[in-house]
MARGU-638424 format. One line per field, with one value per residue (C-alpha): residue number from 1; residue in three letters; y, x, z. Coordinates in nm, 2 decimals. Last residue first. Layout:
<recs>
pos: [NUM,...]
code: [ALA,...]
north: [Y,...]
east: [X,...]
up: [Z,...]
</recs>
This chain:
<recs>
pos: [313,312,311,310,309,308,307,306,305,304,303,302,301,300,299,298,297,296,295,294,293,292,291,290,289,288,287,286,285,284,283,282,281,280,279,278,277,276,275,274,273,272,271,270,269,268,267,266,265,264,263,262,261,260,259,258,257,256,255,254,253,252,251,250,249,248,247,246,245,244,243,242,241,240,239,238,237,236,235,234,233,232,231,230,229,228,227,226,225,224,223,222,221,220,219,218,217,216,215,214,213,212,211,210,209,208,207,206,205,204,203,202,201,200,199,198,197,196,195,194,193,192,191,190,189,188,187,186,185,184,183,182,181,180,179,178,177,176,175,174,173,172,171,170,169,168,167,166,165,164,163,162,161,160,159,158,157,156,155,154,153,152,151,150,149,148,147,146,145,144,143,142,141,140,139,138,137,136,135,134,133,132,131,130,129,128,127,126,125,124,123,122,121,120,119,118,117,116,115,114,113,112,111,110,109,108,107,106,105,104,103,102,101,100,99,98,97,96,95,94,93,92,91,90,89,88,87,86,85,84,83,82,81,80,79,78,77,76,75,74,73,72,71,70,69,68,67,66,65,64,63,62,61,60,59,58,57,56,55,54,53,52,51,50,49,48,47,46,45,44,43,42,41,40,39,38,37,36,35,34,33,32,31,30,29,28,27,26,25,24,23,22,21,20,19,18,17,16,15,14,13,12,11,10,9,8,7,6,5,4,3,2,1]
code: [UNK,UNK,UNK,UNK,UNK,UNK,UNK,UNK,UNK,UNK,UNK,UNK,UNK,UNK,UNK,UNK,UNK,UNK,UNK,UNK,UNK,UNK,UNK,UNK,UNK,UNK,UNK,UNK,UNK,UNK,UNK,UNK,UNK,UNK,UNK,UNK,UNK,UNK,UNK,UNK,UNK,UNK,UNK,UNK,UNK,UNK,UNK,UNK,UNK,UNK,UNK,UNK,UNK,UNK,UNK,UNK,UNK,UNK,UNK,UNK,UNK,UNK,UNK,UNK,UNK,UNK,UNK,UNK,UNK,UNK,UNK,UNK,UNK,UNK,UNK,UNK,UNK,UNK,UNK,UNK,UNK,UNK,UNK,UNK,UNK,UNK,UNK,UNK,UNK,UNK,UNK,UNK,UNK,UNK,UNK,UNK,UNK,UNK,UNK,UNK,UNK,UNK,UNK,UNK,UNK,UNK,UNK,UNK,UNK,UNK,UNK,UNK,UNK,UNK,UNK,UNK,UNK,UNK,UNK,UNK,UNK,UNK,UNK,UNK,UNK,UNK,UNK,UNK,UNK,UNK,UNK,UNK,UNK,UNK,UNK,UNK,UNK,UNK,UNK,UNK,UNK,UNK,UNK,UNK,UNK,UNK,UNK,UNK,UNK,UNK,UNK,UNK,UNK,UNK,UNK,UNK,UNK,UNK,UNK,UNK,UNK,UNK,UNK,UNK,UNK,UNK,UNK,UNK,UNK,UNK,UNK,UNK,UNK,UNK,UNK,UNK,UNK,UNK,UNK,UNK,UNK,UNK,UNK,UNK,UNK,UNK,UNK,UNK,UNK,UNK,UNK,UNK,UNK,UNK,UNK,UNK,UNK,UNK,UNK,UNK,UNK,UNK,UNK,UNK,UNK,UNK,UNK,UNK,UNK,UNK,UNK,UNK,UNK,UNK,UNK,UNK,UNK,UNK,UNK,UNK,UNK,UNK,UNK,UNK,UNK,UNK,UNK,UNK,UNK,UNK,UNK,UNK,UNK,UNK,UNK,UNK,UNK,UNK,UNK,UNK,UNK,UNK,UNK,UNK,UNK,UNK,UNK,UNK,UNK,UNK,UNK,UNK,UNK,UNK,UNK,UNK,UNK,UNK,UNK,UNK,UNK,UNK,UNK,UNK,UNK,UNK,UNK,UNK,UNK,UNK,UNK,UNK,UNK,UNK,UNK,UNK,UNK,UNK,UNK,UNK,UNK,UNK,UNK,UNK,UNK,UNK,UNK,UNK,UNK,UNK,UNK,UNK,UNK,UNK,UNK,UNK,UNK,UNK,UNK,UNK,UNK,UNK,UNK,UNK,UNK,UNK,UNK,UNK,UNK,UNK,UNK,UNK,UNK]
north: [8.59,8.43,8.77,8.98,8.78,8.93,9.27,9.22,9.06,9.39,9.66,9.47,9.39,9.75,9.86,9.56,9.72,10.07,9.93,9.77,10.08,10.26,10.05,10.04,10.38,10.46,10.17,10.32,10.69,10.55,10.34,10.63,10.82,10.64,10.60,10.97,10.99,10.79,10.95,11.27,11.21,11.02,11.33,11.56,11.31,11.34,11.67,11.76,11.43,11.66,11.98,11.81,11.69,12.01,12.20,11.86,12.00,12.30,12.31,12.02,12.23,12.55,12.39,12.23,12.54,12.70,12.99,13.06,13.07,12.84,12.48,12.27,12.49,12.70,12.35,12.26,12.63,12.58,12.24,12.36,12.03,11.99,11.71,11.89,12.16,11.86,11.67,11.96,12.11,11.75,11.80,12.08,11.95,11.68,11.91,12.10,11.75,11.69,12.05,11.99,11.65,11.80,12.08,11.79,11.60,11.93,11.99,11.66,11.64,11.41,11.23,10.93,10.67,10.81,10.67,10.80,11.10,10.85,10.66,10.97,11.04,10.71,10.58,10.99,10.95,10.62,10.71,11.01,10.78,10.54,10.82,10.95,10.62,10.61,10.93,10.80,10.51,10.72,10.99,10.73,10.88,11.23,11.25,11.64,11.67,11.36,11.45,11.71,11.47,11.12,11.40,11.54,11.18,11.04,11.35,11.30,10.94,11.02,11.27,10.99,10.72,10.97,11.02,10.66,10.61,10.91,10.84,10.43,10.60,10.85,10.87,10.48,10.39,10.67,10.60,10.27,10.29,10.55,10.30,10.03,10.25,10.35,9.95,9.96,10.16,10.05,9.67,9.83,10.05,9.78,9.53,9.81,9.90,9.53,9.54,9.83,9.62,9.34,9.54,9.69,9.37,9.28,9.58,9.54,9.20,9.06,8.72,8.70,8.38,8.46,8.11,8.12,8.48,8.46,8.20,8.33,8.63,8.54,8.33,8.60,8.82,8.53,8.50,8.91,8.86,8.58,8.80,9.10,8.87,8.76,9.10,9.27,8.97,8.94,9.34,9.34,9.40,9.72,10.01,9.86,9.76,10.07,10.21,9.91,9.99,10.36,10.25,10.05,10.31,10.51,10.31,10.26,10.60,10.68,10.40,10.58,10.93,10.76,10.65,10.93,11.19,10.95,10.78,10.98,11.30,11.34,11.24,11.48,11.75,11.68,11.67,12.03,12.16,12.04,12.14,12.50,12.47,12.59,12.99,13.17,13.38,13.26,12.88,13.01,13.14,12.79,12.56,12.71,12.72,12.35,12.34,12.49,12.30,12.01,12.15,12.19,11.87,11.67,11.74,11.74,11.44,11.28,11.34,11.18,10.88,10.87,10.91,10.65,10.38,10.45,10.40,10.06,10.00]
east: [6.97,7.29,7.41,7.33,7.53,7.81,7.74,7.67,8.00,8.26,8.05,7.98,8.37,8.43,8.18,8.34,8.71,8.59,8.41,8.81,8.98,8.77,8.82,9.19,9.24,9.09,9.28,9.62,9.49,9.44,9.78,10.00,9.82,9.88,10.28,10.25,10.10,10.33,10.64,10.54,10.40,10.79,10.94,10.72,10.85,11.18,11.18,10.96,11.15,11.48,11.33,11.26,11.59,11.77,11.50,11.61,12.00,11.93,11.79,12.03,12.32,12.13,12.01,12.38,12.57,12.78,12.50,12.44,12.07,12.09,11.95,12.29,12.51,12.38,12.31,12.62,12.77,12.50,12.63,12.98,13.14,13.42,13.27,12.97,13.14,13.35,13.04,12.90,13.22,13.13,12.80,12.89,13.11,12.91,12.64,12.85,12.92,12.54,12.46,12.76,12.61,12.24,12.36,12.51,12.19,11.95,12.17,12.16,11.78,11.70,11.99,11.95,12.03,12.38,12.46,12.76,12.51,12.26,12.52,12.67,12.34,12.21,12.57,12.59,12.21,12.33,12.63,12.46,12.20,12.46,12.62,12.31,12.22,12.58,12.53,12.19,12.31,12.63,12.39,12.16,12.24,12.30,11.94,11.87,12.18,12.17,11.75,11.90,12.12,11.91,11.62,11.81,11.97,11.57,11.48,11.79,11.69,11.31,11.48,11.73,11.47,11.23,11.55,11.56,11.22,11.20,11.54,11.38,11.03,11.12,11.44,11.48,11.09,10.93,11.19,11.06,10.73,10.77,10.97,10.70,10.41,10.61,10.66,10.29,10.18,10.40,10.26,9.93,9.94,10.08,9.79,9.57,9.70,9.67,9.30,9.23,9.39,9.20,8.90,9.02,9.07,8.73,8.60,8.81,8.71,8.96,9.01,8.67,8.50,8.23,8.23,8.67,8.70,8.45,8.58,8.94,8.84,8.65,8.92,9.14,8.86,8.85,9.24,9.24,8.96,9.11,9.49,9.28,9.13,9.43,9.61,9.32,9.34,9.74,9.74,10.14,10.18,10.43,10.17,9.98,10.26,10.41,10.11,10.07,10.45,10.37,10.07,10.34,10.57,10.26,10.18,10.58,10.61,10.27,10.40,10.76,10.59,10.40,10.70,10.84,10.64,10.48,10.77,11.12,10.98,10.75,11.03,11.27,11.00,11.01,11.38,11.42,11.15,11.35,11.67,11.52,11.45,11.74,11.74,12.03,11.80,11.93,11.83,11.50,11.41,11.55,11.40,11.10,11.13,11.20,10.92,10.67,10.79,10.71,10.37,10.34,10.44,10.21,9.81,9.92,10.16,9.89,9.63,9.80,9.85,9.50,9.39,9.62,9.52,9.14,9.24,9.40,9.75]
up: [4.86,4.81,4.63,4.92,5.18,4.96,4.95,5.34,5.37,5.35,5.46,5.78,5.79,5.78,6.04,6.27,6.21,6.33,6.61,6.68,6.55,6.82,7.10,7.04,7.09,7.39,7.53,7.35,7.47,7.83,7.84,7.69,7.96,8.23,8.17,8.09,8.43,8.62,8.47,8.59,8.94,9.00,8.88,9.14,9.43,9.36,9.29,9.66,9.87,9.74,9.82,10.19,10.18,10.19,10.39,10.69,10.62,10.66,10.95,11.14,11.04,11.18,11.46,11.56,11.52,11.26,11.21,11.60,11.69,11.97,11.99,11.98,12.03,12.33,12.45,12.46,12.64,12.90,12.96,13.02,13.19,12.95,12.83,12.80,12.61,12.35,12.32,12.18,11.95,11.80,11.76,11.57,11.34,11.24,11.18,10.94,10.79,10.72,10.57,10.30,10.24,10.23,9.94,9.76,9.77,9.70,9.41,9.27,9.30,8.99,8.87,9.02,8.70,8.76,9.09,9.29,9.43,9.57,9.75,9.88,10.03,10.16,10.39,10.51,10.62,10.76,10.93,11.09,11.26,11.40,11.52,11.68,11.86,11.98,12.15,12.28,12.45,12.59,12.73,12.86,13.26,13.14,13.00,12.96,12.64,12.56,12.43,12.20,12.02,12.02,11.87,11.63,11.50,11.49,11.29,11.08,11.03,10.89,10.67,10.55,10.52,10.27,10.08,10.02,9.92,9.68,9.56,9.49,9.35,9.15,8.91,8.91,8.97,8.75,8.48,8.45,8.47,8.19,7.98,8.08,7.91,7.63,7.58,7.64,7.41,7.10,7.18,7.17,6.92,6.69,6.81,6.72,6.38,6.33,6.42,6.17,5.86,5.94,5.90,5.58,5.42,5.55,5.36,5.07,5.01,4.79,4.61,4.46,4.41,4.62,4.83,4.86,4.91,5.17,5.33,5.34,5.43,5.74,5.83,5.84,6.08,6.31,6.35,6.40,6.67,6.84,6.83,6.96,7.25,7.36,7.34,7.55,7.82,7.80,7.96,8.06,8.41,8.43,8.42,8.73,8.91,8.93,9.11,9.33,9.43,9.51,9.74,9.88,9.98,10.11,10.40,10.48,10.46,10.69,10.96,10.98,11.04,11.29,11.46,11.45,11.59,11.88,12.14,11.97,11.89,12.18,12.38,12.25,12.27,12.67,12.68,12.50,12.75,13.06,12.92,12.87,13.28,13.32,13.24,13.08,12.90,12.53,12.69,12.81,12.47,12.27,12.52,12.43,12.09,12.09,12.28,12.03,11.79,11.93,11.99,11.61,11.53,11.80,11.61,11.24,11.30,11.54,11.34,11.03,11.18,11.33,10.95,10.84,11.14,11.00,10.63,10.70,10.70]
</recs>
């Protein structure tokens, strides 16, 4: 996605999410009132959901799922140019020695010996960097990236299950279609979270993952007292349910659920930062490093033959 589809993305989340609100609340008012048109509001933000919310939420996580995978493989691809060229220089610098050692007739040269020294430090700090460097990557993809990614796919599911619920509510025609589009929904987001609590790399968010199971079968219970109303032909009675202010009722399941795994998405996401950075700054202080023990190891070897070039003169 290119940065002109992102910013239309964007525009249309920051533009439509706001109005969508404004209908639920809508629907909600006219619905305590007693008046009918409610359903009409709570179908028109279903729509908006459904045909412009969602699918550009969808296109901005898929955007920024693989931005996350070209940060992870930046800190996981090994850097064979700098260890190439610090193995050539080491090889040079032994050589070195050995000649000079060999035309001065001495069998040390402190300096080049000291030189040497400063490029194995550097292939050490390397190799020590970037196994730190992998760890971090690592971490950042088990505890970050993948709960990140799979929480993400829940929220964006419980927005989709919301909308299939409230919009069955005004469209008694699909009502079946929809009602099996909001099971299929439910089974997912149950599918992701008790997967995510049964594995022990993902222990970042626990309590925001229980907290969103508990949320998730209070919902199930309310949508069930809602098919059981409308089935009972009191429509005022589902819809009281599902967008009324009652604390067992659909809104307030669906509520706090969605704050659930937005805290989630916010750990998740905050871990992932974490072990990115230390991942980019064991790299930066190994490069930083490096370059340093390397002027560090020509100084040396200059202090090392110029003695020695001396006496030829």
């Amino acid at each position: 996605m290119d940065n002109t589809e992102t910013r239309q993305d964007l525009t249309t989340l920051s533009a439509q999410i706001p109005v969508y609100t404004g209908l639920i609340e809508s629907a909600r008012i006219n619905n305590r009132l007693g008046n009918p048109v409610g359903s009409a509001y709570l179908g028109e933000a279903s729509n908006m959901m459904q045909e412009m919310i969602l699918p550009a939420a969808e296109r901005l996580y898929a955007e920024r799922a693989d931005a996350i995978g070209d940060s992870r493989t930046n800190f996981t691809n090994a850097p064979w140019g700098v260890y190439t060229a610090l193995m050539l220089l080491l090889a040079a610098m032994i050589a070195a020695h050995l000649y000079v050692a060999r035309r001065s007739r001495r069998r040390f040269n402190l300096g080049l010996l000291v030189g040497i020294g400063c490029v194995l430090i550097g292939l050490l700090w390397l190799l020590v960097g970037g196994l730190l460097s992998v760890n971090s990557t690592a971490n950042a993809e088990n505890r970050g990236a993948v709960p990140l990614r799979e929480l993400t796919q829940a929220r964006i599911l419980t927005q989709q299950a919301r909308s299939d619920e409230t919009l069955s509510l005004v469209r008694r025609g699909d009502q079946q279609e929809l009602e099996s589009g909001y099971a299929k929904a439910v089974a997912q987001i149950d599918t992701v979270l008790t997967d995510y609590r049964e594995d022990d790399r993902k222990d970042v968010a626990e309590d925001s993952v229980a907290d969103a199971i508990d949320a998730l079968a209070l919902w199930r219970d309310a949508h069930a007292a809602i098919l059981e109303r409308t089935n009972a032909g009191d429509f005022n009675g589902a819809t009281a349910i599902a967008v009324g202010d009652n604390p067992d009722g659909s809104a307030a399941a669906y509520s706090r659920l969605d704050t659930a795994l937005v805290d989630g998405i916010t750990d998740t996401r905050n871990t992932f930062r974490d072990d990115i950075n230390t991942a980019r700054v064991v790299i930066g202080y190994a490069g930083l490093g490096i370059m340093l023990l390397g002027i560090a190891a020509g100084i040396a070897a200059f202090v090392g033959i110029f003695p020695r070039i001396r006496e030829y003169r």
